[in-house]
C-alpha positions as CSV (number, residue, x, y, z in Angstrom):
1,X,-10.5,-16.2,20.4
2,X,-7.3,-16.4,21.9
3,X,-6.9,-18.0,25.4
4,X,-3.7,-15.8,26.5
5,X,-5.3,-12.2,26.1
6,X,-7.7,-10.4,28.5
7,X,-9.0,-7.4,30.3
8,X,-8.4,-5.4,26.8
9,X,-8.8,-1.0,27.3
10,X,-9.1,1.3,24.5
11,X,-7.9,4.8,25.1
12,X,-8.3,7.1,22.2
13,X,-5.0,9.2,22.1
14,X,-6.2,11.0,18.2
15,X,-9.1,11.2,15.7
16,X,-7.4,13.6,13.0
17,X,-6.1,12.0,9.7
18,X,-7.0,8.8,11.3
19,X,-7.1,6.6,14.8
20,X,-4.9,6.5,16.9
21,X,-5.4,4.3,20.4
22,X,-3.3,3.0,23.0
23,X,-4.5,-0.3,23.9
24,X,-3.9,-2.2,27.1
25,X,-4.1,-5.7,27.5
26,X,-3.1,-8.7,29.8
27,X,-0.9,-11.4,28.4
28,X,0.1,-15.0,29.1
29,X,3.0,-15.4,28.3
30,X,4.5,-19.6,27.2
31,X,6.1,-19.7,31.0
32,X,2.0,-19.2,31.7
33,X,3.0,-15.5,33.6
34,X,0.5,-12.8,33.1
35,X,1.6,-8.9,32.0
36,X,0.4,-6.1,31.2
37,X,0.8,-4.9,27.8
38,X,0.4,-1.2,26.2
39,X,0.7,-1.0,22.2
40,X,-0.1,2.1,20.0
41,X,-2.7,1.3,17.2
42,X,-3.1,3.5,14.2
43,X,-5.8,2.7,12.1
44,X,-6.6,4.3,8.5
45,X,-8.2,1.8,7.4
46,X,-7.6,-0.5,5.0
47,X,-5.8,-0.3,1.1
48,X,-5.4,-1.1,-2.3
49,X,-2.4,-1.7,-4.5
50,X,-2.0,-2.5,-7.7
51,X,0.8,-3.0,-10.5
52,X,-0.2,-2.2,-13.7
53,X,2.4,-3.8,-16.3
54,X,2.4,-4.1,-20.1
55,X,3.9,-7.7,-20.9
56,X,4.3,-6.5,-24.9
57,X,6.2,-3.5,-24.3
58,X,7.6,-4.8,-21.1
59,X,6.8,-2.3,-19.1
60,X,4.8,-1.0,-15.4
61,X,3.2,2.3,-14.6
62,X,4.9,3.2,-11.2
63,X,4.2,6.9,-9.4
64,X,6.4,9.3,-7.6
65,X,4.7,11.3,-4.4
66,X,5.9,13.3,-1.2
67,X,5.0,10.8,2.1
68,X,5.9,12.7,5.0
69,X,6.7,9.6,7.2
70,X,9.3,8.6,4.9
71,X,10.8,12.6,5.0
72,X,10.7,12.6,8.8
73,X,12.5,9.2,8.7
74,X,15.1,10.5,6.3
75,X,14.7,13.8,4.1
76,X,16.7,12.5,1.7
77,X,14.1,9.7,1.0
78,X,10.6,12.3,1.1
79,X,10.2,11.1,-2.7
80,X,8.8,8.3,-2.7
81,X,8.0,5.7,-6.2
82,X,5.4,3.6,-5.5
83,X,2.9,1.3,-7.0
84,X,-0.8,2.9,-8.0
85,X,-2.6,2.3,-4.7
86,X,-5.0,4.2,-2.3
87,X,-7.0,3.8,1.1
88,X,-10.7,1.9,1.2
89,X,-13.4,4.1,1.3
90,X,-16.2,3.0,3.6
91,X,-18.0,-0.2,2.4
92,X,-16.3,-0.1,-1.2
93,X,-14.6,-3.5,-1.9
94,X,-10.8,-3.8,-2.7
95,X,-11.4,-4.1,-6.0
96,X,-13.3,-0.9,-6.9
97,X,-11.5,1.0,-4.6
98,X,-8.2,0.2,-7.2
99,X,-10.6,0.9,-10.3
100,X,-11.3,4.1,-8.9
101,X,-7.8,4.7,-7.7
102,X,-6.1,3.3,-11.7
103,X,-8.1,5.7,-12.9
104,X,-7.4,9.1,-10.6
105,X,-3.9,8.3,-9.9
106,X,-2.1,7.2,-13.5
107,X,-5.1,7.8,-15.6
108,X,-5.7,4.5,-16.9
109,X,-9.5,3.1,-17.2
110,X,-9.2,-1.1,-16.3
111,X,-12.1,-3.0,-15.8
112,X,-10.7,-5.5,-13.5
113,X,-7.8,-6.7,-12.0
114,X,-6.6,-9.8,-10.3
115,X,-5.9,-10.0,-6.7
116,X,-2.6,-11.8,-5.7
117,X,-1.5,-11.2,-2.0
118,X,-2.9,-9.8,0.7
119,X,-0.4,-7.8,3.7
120,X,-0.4,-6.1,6.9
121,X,2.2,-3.8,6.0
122,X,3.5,-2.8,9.5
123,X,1.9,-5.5,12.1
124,X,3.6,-3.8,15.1
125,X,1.6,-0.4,14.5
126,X,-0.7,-0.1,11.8
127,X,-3.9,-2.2,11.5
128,X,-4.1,-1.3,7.6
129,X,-4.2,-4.7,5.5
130,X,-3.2,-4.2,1.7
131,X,-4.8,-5.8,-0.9
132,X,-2.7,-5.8,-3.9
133,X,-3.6,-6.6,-7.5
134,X,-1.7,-6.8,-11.1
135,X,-3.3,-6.0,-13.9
136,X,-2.7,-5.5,-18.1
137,X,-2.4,-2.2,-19.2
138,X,-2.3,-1.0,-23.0
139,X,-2.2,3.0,-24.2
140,X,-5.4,2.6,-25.4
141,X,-6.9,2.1,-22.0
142,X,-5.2,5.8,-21.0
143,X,-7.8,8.6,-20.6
144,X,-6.3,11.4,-18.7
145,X,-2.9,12.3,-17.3
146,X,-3.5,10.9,-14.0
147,X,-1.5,13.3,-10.9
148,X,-4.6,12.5,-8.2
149,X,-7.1,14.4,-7.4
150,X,-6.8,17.8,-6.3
151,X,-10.0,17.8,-3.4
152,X,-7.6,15.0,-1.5
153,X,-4.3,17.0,-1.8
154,X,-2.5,15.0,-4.4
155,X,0.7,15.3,-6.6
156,X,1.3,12.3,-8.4
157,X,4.2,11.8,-11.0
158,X,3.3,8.9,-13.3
159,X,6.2,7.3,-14.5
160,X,6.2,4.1,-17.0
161,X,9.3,2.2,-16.7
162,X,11.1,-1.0,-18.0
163,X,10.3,-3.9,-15.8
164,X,14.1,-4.5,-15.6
165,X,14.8,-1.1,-14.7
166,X,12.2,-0.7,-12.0
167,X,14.0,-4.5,-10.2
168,X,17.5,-2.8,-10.4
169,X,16.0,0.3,-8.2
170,X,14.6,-2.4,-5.8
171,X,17.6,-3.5,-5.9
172,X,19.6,0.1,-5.6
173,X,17.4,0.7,-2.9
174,X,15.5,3.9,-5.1
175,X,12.2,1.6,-4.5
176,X,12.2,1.1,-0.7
177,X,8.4,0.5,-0.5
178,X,6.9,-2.4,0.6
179,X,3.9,-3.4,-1.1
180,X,5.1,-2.0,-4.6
181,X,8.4,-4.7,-3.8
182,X,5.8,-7.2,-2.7
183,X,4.3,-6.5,-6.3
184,X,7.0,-6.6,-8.4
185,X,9.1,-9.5,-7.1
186,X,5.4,-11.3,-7.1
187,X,5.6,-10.4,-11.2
188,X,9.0,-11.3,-11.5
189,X,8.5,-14.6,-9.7
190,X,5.7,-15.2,-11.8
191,X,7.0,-14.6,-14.6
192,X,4.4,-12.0,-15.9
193,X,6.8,-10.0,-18.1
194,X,8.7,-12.6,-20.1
């Protein structure tokens, strides 16, 4: 509980795609003065990430999809290469919630996967926490195309890249999403492509 927060309101401003509320709140401040506070909440739940990489061939399985946000931000940007990952349904953990993602998004069937950070992607306005995995993936484990699912208005380009060549677009700044740099710089930091 935090001593320095009180007389919290919730005022629903949209229930479309997801929640959005503008909440009010009183806050001590260090100097021990009181304000009041108004912040926009979106809530979409939570998510799951994951980056699939194949240490023998050296390689990840990235995707390519619209994301409006990033298009209103900057059309030249709309595109955006990303690692595998997709929203929490209901009470399904993080961890089946990537199975089932793997396998509707890039195609590839994995049994489990290992969780190695966990994010709030955009603290200031978002309540969505990621949790993002790595796993090993070989061709064998390939059993469709991938491309999402149709019923949730998906169009997902699977791409397999180098490991070196998916770093140098971090680095250009062709991979400009968060969790899928969180993922890869965890991978190269940990060496898991050597």
């Amino acid at each position: 509980m935090n001593n320095n927060l009180k007389n919290i309101t919730k005022t629903n401003l949209s229930k479309e795609w997801a929640t959005l509320d503008r909440i009010d709140y009183d806050f001590q401040f260090k100097n021990g003065d009181w304000k009041r506070l108004s912040r926009e909440c979106y809530n979409r739940g939570n998510g799951a990430a994951i980056l699939l990489y194949n240490s023998l061939k050296g390689t990840v399985i990235l995707t390519k999809q619209f994301r409006m946000p990033i298009y209103e931000q900057n059309k030249e940007e709309g595109m955006s290469i990303e690692v595998c990952a997709g929203a929490i349904d209901n009470s399904d953990e993080p961890l089946e919630t990537i199975i089932r993602e793997t396998e509707e998004e890039v195609g590839y069937k994995i049994n489990n996967a290992k969780q190695v950070l966990t994010a709030y992607t955009s603290p200031g306005a978002l309540t969505e926490k990621m949790f993002l995995f790595v796993a090993e993936y070989s061709e064998e484990m390939q059993i469709n195309e991938g491309g999402g699912l149709e019923s949730e208005n998906e169009e997902i380009e699977v791409l397999e890249l180098s490991f070196s060549k998916a770093i140098k677009m971090v680095k250009d700044q062709e991979i400009i999403d968060a969790k899928t740099i969180m993922l890869l710089q965890f991978a190269q930091l940990n060496n898991l492509l050597d």
